[in-house]
VODREN-749073 format. One record per residue (C-alpha): residue in one letter; z, y, x. Coordinates in steps of 0.02 Angstrom, whole numbers, padded with zeros to 5 digits, always signed. Each point is the difference from the previous one (the first is absolute). Example, Ala and Ser with C-alpha at 12.3 -4.5 7.8 and 13.67 -1.06 7.14 Angstrom:
2
A+00390-00225+00615
S-00033+00172+00069
This chain:
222
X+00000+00000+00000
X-00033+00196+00057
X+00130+00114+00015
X-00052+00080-00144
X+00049-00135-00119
X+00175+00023+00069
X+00025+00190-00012
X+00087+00091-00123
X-00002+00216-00050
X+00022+00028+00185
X-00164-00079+00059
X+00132-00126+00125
X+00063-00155-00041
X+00148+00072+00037
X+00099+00155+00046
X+00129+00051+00152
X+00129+00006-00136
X-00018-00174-00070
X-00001-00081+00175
X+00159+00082+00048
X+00085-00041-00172
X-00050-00179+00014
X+00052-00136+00103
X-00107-00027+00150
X+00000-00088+00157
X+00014+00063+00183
X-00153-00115+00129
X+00020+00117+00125
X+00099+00129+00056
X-00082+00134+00112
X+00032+00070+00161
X+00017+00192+00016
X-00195+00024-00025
X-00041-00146-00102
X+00028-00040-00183
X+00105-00102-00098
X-00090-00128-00085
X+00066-00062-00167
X-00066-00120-00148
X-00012+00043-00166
X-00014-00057-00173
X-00077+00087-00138
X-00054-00086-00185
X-00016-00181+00088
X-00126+00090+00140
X+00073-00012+00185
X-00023+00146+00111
X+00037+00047+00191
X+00071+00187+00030
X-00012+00089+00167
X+00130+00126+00010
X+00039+00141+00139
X+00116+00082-00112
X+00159-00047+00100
X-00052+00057+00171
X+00036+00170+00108
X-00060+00139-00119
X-00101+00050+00117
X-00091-00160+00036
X+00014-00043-00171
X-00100+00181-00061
X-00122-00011+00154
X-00026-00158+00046
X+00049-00105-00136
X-00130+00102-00145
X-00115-00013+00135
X-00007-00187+00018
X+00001-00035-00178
X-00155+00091-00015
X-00085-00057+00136
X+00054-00203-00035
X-00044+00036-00198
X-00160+00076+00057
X-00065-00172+00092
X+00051-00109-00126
X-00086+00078-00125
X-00161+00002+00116
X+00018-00199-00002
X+00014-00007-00182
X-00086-00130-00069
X+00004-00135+00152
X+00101-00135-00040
X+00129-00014+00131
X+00084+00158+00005
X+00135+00112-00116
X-00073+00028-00165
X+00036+00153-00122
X+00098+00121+00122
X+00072+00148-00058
X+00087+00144+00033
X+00194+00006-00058
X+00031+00160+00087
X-00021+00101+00172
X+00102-00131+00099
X-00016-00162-00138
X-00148-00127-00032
X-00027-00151-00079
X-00135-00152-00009
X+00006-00160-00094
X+00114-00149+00093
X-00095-00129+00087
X+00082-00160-00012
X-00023-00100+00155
X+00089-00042+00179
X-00031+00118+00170
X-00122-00129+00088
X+00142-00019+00137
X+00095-00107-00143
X-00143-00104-00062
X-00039-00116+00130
X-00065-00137-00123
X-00107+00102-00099
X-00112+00068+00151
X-00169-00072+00034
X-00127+00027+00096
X-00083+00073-00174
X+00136+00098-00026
X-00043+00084+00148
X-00194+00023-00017
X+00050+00073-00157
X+00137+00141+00085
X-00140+00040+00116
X-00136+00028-00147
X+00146+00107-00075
X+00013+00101+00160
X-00183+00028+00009
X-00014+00060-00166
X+00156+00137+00025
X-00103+00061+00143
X-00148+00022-00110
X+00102+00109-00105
X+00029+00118+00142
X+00182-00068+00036
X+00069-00069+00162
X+00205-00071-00029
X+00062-00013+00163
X+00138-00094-00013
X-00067-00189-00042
X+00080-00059+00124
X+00160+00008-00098
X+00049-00147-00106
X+00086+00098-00140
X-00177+00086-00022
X-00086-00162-00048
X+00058-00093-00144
X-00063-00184-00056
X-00027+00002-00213
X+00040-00151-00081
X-00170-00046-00032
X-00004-00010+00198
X-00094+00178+00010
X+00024+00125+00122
X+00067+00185-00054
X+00033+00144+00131
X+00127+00124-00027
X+00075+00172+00069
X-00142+00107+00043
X+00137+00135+00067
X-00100-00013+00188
X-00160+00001-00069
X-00137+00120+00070
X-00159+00055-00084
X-00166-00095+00112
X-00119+00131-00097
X-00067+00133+00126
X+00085-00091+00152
X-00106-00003+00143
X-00090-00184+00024
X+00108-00051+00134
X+00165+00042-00086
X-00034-00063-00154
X-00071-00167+00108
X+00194+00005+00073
X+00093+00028-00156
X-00097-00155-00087
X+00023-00122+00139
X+00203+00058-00021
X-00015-00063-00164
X-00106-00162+00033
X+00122-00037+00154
X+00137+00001-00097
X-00080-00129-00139
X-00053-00114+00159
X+00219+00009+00064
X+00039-00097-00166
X-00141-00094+00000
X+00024-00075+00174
X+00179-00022-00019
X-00033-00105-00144
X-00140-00092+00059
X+00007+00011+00203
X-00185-00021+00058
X-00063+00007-00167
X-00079+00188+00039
X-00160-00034+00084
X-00069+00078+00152
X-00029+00177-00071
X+00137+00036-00112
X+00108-00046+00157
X-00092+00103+00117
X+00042+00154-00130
X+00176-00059-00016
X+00014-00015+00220
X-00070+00182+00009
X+00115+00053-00152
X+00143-00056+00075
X-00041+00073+00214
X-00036+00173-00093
X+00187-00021-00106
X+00089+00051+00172
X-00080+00183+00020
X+00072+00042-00181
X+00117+00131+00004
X+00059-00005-00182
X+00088-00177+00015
X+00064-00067-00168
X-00132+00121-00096
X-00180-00028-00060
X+00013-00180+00032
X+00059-00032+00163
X+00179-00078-00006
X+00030-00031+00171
């Protein structure tokens, strides 16, 4: 269903002040700069919130309306491909919300990972990139979530960057950050299984990770 069978006068499935009357349940609790992340349940629909509201004021009115935009403003470009948040919207300056994917981060869900399942996380990348939109941070396990069905979905596009207008050998760079971090899982799970170029991207991926000054940001952990 679209979010429009779901809304009511307000255009939203829901408003600020009926998630923070109703009971709800903390995922994740942010850092300074990051949000809390809650779930949500409105008339039998199950929601995710992102939430800055309970940082610094002053990261919460700069940064935190910032990112919110800026994360709301790629998943909507990737509306429409199964595999990513559907029906975002805006709760307020620091507050968004998307519909709850059920499903395990693929770091939990060693049986359900094939080789397919993998294929299919690459198509998935590929198409993201067509849209314009390079994540960044793949390489995190809490970013890639296994569906019951055994599909891949990727979450938290907080890194993100925009490939449109990039020059052709940064936007070359940014995609083979993404696809290196789908070939990590993928050759953890199935050691050798990669073939010859997928590991040649991943050995070049992973020599250029140690010039990276921003450590623990835009995908590169360690």
């Amino acid at each position: 269903m679209s979010i429009s069978e779901h809304t009511g006068d307000s255009g939203i499935p829901f408003t600020l002040e009926e998630f923070e009357r109703s009971d709800r349940e903390l995922l994740h609790k942010g850092r300074w700069g990051n949000a809390d992340v809650y779930s949500f349940r409105k008339g039998g629909e199950d929601w995710v919130v992102k939430d800055f509201r309970l940082c610094p004021p002053v990261t919460r009115h700069v940064w935190g309306a910032w990112m919110v935009g800026r994360e709301l403003a790629a998943i909507r470009k990737l509306a429409g491909i199964p595999g990513f948040p559907r029906d975002a919207f805006r709760l307020d300056r620091f507050a968004f919300a998307y519909r709850f994917i059920p499903g395990k981060e693929i770091g939990s869900a060693p049986a359900s990972l094939t080789p397919a399942f993998f294929e299919e996380l690459e198509s998935l990348v590929g198409k993201m990139h067509e849209r314009g939109i390079a994540h960044l941070d793949i390489r995190a396990a809490k970013n890639i979530l296994v569906s019951g069905q055994g599909n891949p979905f990727i979450l938290d596009f907080q890194t993100h960057a925009s490939l449109d207008g990039l020059p052709r050998f940064l936007r070359a760079l940014l995609v083979d950050v993404d696809r290196s971090g789908v070939y990590k899982h993928w050759a953890r799970s199935f050691p050798g299984g990669l073939g010859e170029e997928r590991t040649m991207l991943l050995d070049r991926m992973n020599r250029l990770r140690r010039y990276w000054i921003l450590k623990g940001y835009f995908g590169i952990k360690k």
